[in-house]
C-alpha positions as CSV (number, residue, x, y, z in Angstrom):
1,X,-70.5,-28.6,-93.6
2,X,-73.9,-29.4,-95.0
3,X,-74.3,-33.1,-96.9
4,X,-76.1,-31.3,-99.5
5,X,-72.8,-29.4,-100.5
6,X,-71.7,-29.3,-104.1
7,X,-68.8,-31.5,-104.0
8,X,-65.7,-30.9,-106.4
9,X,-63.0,-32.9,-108.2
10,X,-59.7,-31.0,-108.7
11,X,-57.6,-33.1,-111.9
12,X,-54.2,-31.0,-112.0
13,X,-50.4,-32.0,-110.9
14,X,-49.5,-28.3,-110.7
15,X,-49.3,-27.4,-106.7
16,X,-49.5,-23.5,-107.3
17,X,-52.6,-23.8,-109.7
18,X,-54.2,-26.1,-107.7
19,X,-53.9,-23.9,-104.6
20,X,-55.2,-21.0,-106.6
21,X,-58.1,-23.1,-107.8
22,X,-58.8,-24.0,-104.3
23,X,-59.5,-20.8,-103.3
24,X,-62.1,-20.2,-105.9
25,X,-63.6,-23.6,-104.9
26,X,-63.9,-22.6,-101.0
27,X,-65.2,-18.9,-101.6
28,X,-68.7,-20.7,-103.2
29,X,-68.6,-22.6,-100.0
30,X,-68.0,-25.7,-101.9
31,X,-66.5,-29.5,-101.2
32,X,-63.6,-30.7,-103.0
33,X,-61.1,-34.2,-103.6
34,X,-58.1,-33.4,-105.3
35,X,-55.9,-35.6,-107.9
36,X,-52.3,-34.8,-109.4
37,X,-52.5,-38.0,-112.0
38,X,-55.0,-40.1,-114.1
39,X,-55.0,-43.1,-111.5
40,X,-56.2,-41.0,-108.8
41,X,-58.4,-39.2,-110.7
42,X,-59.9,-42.8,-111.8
43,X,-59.9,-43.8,-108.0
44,X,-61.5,-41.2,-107.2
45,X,-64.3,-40.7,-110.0
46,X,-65.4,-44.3,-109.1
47,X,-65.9,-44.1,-105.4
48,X,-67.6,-40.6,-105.2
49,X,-70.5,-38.6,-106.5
50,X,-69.2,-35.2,-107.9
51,X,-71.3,-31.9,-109.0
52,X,-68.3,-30.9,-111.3
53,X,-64.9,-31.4,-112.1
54,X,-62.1,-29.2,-113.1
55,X,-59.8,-31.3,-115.1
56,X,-56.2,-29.8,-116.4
57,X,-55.4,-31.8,-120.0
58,X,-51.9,-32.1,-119.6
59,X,-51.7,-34.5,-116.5
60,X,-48.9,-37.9,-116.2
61,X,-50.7,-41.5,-115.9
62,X,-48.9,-42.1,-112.7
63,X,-47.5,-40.1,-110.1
64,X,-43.5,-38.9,-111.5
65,X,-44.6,-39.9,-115.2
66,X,-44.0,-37.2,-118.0
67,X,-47.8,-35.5,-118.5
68,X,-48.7,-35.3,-121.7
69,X,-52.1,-33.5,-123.0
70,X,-54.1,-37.0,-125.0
71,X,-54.0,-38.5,-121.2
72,X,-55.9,-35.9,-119.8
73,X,-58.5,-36.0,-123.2
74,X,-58.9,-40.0,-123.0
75,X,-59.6,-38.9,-119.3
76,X,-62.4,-36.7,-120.6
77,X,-63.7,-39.3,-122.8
78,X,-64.0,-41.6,-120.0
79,X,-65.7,-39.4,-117.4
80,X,-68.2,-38.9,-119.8
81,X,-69.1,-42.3,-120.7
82,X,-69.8,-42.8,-116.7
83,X,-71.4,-40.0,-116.1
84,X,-73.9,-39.6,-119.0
85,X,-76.9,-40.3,-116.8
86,X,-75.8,-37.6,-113.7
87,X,-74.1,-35.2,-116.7
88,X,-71.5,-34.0,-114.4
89,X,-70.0,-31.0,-115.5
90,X,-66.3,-31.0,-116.9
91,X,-64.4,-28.1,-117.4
92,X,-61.0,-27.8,-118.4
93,X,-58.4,-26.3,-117.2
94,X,-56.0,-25.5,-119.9
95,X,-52.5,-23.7,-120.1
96,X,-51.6,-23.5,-123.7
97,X,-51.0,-20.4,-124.5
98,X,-53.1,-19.4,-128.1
99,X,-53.6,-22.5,-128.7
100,X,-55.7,-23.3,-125.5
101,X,-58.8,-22.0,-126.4
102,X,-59.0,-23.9,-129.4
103,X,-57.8,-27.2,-127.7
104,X,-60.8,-26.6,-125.0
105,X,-63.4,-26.3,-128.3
106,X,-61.9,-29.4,-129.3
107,X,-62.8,-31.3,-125.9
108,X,-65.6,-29.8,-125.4
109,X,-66.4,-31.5,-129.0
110,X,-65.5,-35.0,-126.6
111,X,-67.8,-34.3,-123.8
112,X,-66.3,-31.0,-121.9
113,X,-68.6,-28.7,-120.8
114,X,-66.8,-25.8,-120.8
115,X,-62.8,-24.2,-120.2
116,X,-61.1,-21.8,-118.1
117,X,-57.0,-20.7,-119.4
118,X,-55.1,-20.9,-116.2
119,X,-54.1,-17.3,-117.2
120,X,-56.9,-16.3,-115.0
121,X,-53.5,-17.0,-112.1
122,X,-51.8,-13.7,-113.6
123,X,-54.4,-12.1,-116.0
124,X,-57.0,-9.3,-114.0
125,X,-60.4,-9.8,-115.6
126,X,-59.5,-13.0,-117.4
127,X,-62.8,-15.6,-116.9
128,X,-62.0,-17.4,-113.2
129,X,-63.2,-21.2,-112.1
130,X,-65.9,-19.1,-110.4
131,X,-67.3,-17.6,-113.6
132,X,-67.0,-21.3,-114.9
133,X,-68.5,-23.1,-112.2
134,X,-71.5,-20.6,-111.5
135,X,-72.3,-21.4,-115.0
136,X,-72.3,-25.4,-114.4
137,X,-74.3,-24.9,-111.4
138,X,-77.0,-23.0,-113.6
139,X,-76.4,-26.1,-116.0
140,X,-77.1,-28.4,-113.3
141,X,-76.3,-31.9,-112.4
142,X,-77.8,-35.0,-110.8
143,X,-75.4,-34.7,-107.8
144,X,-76.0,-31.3,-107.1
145,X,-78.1,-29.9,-103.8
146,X,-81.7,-30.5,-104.9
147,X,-80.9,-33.9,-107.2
148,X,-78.8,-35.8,-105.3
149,X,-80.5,-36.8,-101.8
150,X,-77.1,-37.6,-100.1
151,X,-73.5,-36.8,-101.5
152,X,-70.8,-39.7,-101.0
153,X,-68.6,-38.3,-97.9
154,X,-65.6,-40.0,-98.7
155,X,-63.6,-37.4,-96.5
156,X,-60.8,-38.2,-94.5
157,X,-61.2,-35.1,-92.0
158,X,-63.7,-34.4,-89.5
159,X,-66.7,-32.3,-90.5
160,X,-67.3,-29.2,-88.6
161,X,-70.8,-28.2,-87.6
162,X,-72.3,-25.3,-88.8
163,X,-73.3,-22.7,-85.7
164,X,-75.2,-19.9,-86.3
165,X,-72.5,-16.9,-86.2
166,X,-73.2,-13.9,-83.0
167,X,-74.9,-11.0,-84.4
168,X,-72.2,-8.7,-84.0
169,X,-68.5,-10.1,-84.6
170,X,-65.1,-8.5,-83.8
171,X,-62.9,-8.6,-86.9
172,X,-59.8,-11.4,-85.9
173,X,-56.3,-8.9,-85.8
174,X,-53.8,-11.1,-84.9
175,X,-53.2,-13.0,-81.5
176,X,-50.9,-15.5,-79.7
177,X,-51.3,-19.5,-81.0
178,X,-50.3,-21.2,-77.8
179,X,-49.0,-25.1,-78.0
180,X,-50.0,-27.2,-74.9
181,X,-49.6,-30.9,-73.9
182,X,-53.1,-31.5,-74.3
183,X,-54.3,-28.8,-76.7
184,X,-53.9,-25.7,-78.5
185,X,-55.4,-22.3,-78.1
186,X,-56.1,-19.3,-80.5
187,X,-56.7,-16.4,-78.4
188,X,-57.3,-18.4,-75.1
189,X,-59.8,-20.8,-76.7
190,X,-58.6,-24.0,-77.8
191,X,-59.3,-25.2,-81.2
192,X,-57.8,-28.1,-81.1
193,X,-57.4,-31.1,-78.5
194,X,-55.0,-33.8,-78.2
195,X,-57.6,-36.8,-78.6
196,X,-57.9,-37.5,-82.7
197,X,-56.0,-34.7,-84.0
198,X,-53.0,-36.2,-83.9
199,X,-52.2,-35.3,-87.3
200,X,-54.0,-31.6,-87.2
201,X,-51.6,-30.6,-84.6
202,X,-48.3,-31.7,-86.5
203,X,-49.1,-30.1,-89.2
204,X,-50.0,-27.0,-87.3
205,X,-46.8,-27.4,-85.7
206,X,-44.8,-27.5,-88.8
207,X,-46.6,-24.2,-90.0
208,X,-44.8,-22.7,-87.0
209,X,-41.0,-23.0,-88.6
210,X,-39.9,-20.4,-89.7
211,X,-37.5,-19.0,-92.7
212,X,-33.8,-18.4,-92.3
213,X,-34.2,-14.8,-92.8
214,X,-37.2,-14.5,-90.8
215,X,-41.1,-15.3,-91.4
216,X,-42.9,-18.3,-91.2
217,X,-41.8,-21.0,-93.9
218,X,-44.2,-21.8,-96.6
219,X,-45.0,-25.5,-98.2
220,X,-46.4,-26.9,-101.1
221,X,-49.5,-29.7,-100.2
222,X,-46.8,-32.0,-101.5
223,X,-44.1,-31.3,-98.7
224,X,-46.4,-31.4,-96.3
225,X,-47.8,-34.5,-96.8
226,X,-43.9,-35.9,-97.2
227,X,-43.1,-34.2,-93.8
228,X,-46.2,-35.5,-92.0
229,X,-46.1,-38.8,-93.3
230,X,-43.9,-41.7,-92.4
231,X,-45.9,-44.6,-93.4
232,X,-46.8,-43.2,-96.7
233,X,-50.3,-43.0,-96.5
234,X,-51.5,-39.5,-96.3
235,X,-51.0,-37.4,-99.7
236,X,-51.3,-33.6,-100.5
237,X,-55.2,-34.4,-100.8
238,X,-55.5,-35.7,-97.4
239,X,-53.3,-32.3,-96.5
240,X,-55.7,-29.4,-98.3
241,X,-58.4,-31.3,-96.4
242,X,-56.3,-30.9,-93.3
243,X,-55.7,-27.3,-93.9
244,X,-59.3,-26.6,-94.6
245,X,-60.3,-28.7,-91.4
246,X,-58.4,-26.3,-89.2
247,X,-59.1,-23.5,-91.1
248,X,-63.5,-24.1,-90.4
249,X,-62.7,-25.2,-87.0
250,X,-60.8,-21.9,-85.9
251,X,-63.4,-19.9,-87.2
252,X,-65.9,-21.8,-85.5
253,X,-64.3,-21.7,-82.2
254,X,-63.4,-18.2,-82.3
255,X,-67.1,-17.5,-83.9
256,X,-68.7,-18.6,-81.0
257,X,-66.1,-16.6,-79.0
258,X,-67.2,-13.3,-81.2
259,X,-64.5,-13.5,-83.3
260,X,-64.5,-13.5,-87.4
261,X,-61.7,-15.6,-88.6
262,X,-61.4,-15.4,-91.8
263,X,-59.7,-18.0,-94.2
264,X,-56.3,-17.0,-94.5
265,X,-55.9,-14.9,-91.2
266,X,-54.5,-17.9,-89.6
267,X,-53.5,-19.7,-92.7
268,X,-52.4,-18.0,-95.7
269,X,-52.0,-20.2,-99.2
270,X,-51.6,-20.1,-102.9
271,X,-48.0,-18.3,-104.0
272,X,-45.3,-19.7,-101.7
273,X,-47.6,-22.8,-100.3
274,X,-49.5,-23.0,-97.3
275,X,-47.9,-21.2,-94.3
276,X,-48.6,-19.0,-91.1
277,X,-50.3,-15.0,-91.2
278,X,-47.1,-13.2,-90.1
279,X,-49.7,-11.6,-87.5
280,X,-49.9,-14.9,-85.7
281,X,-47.6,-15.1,-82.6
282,X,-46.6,-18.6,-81.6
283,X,-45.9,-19.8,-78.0
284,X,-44.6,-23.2,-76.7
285,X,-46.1,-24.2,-73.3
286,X,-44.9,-27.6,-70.9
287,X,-48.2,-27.5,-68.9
């Protein structure tokens, strides 16, 4: 991915929204950081350099406190005092029935720059993140492509080069994910090795369970990273840029094989959690 990427930070404790919101994020082509509470969001607003920022009002202090609306708002307050200089855009993501709009108007009267009703999740036509964000873009921002030389990196997964895709690709249909000792391979090509994807491959391999009643299992970003992680230090961040990692490596690999992967043919999100393309046929191989 290019360094001159808009970069994104997600504020929202909800694992369904955020998955949804996600998805808008990645179809611009677009960065992201993701936090579920007002520490992280803090944490995160101090270290890095972000374009925009889609902040959900009703977030807790700390992870398992009770969210409450004025912690997401003092939030607000705050980002703006730190970023009056670079101006980067806030939107707010609010869920409050009739009385969201009028909330957002209120915070926009603190600093916002604009609101999306998470209703846009169930509502065709209702305004989307993308309608909201294209419009920040137009804004502009001292961290966007064009003002900001270099953005902060700050990523805890490997960046995937950007190769020019063959002329003519063959749309992906399916195929047989084969597990080896030393690798794993998507059609015959292997898109992952064993040397510094420790943590890739696991959670590959738990995408590969599947449901009592048939189907591969689904999981929240938050069971994941509780799955994955026995010393405590990856969280459901650290897994959506896990997930996204694979998900730009398999297309590359398979792109330069002639193949287009698209983002959810391997790995499907949003609903149920992250989880396996029923078309995907998984094989266990002691090489």
């Amino acid at each position: 991915m290019s360094e001159h990427a808009h970069r994104a930070l997600i504020v929202e404790d909800d694992d369904k929204i955020v998955d949804l919101v996600v998805d808008h994020i990645e179809s611009l082509g677009h960065r992201y950081d993701r936090a579920a509470n007002q520490m992280e969001a803090r944490q995160l607003f101090a270290a890095h350099k972000y374009c925009y920022v889609l902040l959900d009002l009703e977030i807790p202090v700390k992870a398992k406190r009770i969210p409450r609306p004025e912690y997401g708002a003092n939030l607000l307050e705050e980002m703006r005092r730190k970023c009056e200089t670079c101006k980067t855009q806030i939107i707010i993501l609010t869920s409050h029935g009739t009385d969201g709009p009028y909330l957002a108007v209120e915070m926009m009267k603190k600093g916002a720059d604009d609101y999306v009703c998470k209703s846009f999740a169930s509502r065709p036509g209702e305004r989307t993140p993308v309608d909201a964000i294209k419009e920040a873009l137009q804004r502009g921002c001292k961290h966007s492509p064009g003002h900001c030389p270099v953005l902060a990196s700050g990523s805890c997964t490997p960046q995937i080069p950007e190769a020019p895709a063959p002329a003519e690709l063959t749309p992906f249909e399916g195929g047989k994910l084969v597990f080896r000792s030393d690798r794993v391979e998507l059609l015959g090509h292997a898109i992952l090795t064993s040397k510094g994807n420790e943590f890739s491959r696991r959670l590959l391999d738990l995408l590969t369970q599947h449901k009592p009643r048939g189907g591969y299992q689904a999981y929240s970003g938050n069971a994941l990273a509780r799955q994955l992680d026995t010393m405590g230090q990856k969280g459901q961040n650290d897994v959506a840029g896990y997930v996204k990692y694979l998900r730009d490596q398999i297309a590359h690999v398979l792109g330069k094989a002639g193949v287009r992967c698209e983002r959810h043919d391997v790995i499907m999100s949003g609903g149920p959690g992250y989880r396996l393309n029923p078309w995907i046929e998984v094989e266990f191989l002691d090489d």
